[in-house]
Structures are given as C-alpha cells and as structure tokens.
KOLDREN-48331 format. One record per residue (C-alpha): residue in three letters; x, y, z. Coordinates in steps of 0.02 Angstrom, whole numbers. Example, Ala and Ser with C-alpha at 12.3 -4.5 7.8 and 13.67 -1.06 7.14 Angstrom:
<pt "Ala" <615 -225 390>> <pt "Ser" <684 -53 357>> 
END
This chain:
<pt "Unk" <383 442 -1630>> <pt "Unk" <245 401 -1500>> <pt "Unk" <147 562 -1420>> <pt "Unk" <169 538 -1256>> <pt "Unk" <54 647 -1136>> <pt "Unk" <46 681 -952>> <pt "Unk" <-80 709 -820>> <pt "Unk" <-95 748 -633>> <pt "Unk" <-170 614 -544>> <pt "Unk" <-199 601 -350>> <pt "Unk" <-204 451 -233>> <pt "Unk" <-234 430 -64>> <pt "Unk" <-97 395 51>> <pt "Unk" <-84 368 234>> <pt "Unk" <61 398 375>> <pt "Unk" <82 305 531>> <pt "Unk" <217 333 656>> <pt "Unk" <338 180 652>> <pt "Unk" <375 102 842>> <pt "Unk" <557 110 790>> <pt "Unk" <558 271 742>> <pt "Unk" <514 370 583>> <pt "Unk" <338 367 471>> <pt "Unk" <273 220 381>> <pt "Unk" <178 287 205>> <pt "Unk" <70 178 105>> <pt "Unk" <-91 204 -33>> <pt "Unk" <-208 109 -18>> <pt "Unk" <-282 106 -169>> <pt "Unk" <-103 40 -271>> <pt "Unk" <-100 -118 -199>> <pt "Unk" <67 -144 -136>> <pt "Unk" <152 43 -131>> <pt "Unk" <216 99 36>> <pt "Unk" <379 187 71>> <pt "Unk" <444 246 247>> <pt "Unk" <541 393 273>> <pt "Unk" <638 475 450>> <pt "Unk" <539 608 453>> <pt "Unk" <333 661 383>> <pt "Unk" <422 777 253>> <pt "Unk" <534 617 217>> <pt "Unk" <411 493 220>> <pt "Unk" <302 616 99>> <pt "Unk" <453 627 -33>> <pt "Unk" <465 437 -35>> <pt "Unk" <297 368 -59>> <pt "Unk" <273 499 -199>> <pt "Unk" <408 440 -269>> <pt "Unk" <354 248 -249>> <pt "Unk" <204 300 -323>> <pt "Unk" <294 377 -473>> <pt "Unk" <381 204 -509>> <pt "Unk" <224 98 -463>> <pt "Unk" <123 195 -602>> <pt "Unk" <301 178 -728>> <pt "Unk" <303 -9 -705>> <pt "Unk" <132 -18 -746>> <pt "Unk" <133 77 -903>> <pt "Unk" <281 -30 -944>> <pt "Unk" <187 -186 -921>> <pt "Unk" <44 -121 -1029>> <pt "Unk" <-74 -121 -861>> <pt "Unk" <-204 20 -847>> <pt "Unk" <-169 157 -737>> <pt "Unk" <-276 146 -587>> <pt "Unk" <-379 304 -582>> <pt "Unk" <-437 353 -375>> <pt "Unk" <-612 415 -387>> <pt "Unk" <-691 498 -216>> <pt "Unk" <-635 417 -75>> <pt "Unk" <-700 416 77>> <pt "Unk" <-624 406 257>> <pt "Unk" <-691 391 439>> <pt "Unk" <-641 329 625>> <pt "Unk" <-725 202 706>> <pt "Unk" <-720 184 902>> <pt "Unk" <-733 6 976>> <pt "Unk" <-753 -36 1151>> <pt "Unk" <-606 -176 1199>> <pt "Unk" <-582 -282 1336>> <pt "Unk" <-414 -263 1424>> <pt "Unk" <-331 -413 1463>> 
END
C-alpha cells in the first residue's frame, strides 16, 4: 500500500465585498479557485475548502502541486477622469 504523506502548504487568497451582498474569495495563484461565502468567516471556510479540492483534483490527475513561493503585494493609486 502506497505511503501517502502530508504537508502544510499556504496560498494567497484575497476577499472582496460582493455588491449583492456577502465576500467574494479567490487565490490567485490556483488559477481558477474562488469561493464566496455570507460572511468573511464564511467566505474564509469556503475558499479553504475550494482550495482543498483544487489541490485533490490535481493529485488525482497526476498534475504537480503548485508550490506559492514569496509573494508580494502593493496598492497602486491612479489619477481618473470622472465622466
């Protein structure tokens, strides 16, 4: 029977208030995972989650598991015109 071992791993992830209501999640770095969730603590438990799946499908697909080095992150102010 196959060894199997397990590591913590940590990804980015990002929250943005939803216009309807509720918290958009998403990590950037695993293309395609994003969750949503009523509240932050919501929205928290979900994307983990995601991301738990996300890394499962790729392991079942025999993909490598993306490993987040340093990242980086900054805010950039623009001047806009108003129309």
């Amino acid at each position: 029977m196959k060894n199997i071992s397990k590591k913590t791993l940590s990804y980015t992830v990002f929250y943005q208030a939803d216009s309807e209501g509720g918290y958009v999640s998403f990590a950037p770095f695993l293309h395609g995972c994003h969750s949503q969730g009523d509240t932050l603590e919501d929205a928290e438990k979900n994307i983990k989650e995601a991301i738990e799946l996300y890394l499962e499908s790729l392991i079942e697909n025999g993909e490598d598991i993306p490993i987040e080095e340093k990242t980086f992150s900054g805010e950039i102010k623009v001047l806009a015109s108003s129309q």
